[in-house]
C-alpha positions in Angstrom: -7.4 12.7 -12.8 -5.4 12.6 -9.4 -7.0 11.4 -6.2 -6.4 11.3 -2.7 -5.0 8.9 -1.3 -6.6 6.0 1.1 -9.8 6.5 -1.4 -11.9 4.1 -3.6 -10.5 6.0 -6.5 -7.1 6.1 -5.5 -7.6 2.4 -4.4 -8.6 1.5 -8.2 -6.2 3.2 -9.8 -3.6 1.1 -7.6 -5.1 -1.7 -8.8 -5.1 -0.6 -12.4 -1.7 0.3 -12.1 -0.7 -3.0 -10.3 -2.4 -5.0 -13.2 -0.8 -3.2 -15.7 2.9 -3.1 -14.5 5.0 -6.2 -16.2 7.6 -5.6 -13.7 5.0 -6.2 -10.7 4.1 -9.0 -12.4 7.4 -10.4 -12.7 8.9 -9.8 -9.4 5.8 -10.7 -7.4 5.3 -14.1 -9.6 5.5 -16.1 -6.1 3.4 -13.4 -3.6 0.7 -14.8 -3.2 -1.0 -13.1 -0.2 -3.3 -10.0 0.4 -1.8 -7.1 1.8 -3.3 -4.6 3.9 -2.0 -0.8 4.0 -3.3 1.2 7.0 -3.3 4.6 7.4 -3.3 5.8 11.1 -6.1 8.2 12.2 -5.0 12.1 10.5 -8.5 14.4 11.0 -6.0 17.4 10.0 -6.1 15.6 6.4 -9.6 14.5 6.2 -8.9 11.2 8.1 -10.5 11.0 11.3 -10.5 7.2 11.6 -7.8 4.6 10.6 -8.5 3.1 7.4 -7.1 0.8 4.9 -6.6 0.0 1.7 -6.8 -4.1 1.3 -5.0 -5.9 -1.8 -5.7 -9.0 -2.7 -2.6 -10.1 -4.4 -1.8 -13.2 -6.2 1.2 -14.5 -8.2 1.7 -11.3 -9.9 -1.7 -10.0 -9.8 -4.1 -7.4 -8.3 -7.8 -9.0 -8.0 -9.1 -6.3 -6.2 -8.5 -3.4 -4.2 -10.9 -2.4 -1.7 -10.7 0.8 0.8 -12.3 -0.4 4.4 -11.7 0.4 8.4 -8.6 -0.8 9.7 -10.4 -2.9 11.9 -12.0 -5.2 9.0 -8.9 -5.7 7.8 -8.5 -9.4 6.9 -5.4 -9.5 4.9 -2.4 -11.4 6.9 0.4 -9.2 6.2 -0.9 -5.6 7.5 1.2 -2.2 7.1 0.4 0.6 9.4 1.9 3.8 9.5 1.1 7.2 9.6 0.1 10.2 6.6 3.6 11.4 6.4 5.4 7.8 6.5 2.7 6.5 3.6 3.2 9.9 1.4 6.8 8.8 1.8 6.4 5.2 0.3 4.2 6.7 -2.2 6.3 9.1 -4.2 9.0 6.6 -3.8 10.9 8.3 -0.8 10.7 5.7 1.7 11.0 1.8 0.9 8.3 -0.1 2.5 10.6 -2.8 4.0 12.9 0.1 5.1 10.1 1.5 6.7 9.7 -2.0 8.8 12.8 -2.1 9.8 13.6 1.2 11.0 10.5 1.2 12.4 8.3 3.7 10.5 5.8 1.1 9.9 4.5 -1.2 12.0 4.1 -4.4 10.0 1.4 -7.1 11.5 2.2 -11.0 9.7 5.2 -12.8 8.9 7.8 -10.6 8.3 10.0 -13.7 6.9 7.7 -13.6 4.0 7.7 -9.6 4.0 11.4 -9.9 4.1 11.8 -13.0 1.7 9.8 -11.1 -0.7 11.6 -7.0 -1.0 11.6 -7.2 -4.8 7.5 -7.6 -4.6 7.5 -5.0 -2.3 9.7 -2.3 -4.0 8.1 -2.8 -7.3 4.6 -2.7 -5.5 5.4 0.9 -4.5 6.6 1.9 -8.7 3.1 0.7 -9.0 1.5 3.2 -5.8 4.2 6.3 -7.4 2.3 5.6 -11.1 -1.3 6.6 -9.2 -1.8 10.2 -9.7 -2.0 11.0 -6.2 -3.5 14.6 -4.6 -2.2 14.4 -1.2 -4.5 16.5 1.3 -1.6 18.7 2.6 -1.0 20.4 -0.7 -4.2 21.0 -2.3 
């Protein structure tokens, strides 16, 4: 079953996919900090509000995975970017810390750490491309 992105579903079957992924789990072994991706507001694609997907990530791990509005977001390392940038990172177009540094995603937290930690990062986003993902624009 695919879902659309920046949903409940699509947020636990990120999580599944995170927990199942040996090579997350081996290149994330020393992340251990949540992670907030944010998707700014996009009504055209069912999005009227900026919300987030929160990841609480530990040492290799995905405990949870919970979709909320941007402004609860409590993780320390926050991603924001728009629809098109985060369709990007999800079918493996864009990486995430490339994104950062050209400025296609506006990263809130230590990007030291984000930096310090690219081969988390990357194999985070093998993890998002496994997600069967419906994006809104081509149903």
């Amino acid at each position: 079953m695919r879902h659309r992105p920046f949903t409940p579903q699509w947020a636990d079957a990120f999580q599944l996919a995170i927990e199942s992924d040996d090579a997350y789990r081996s290149a994330a072994a020393k992340w251990t900090w949540p992670v907030a991706l944010v998707l700014t507001p996009a009504p055209e694609f069912g999005y009227p509000d900026s919300v987030a997907v929160e990841l609480q990530l530990d040492r290799g791990r995905c405990t949870g995975a919970a979709v909320l509005p941007a402004h609860a977001v409590t993780a320390p390392i926050a991603l924001t970017a728009p629809y098109a940038t985060w369709k990007a990172v999800v079918r493996g177009e864009l990486d995430p810390i490339a994104g950062v540094t050209r400025g296609k995603i506006a990263a809130r937290g230590s990007l030291a750490t984000l930096m310090m930690h690219a081969r988390a990062a990357t194999a985070l986003v093998a993890c998002a491309k496994a997600v069967p993902t419906e994006f809104p624009d081509e149903e």
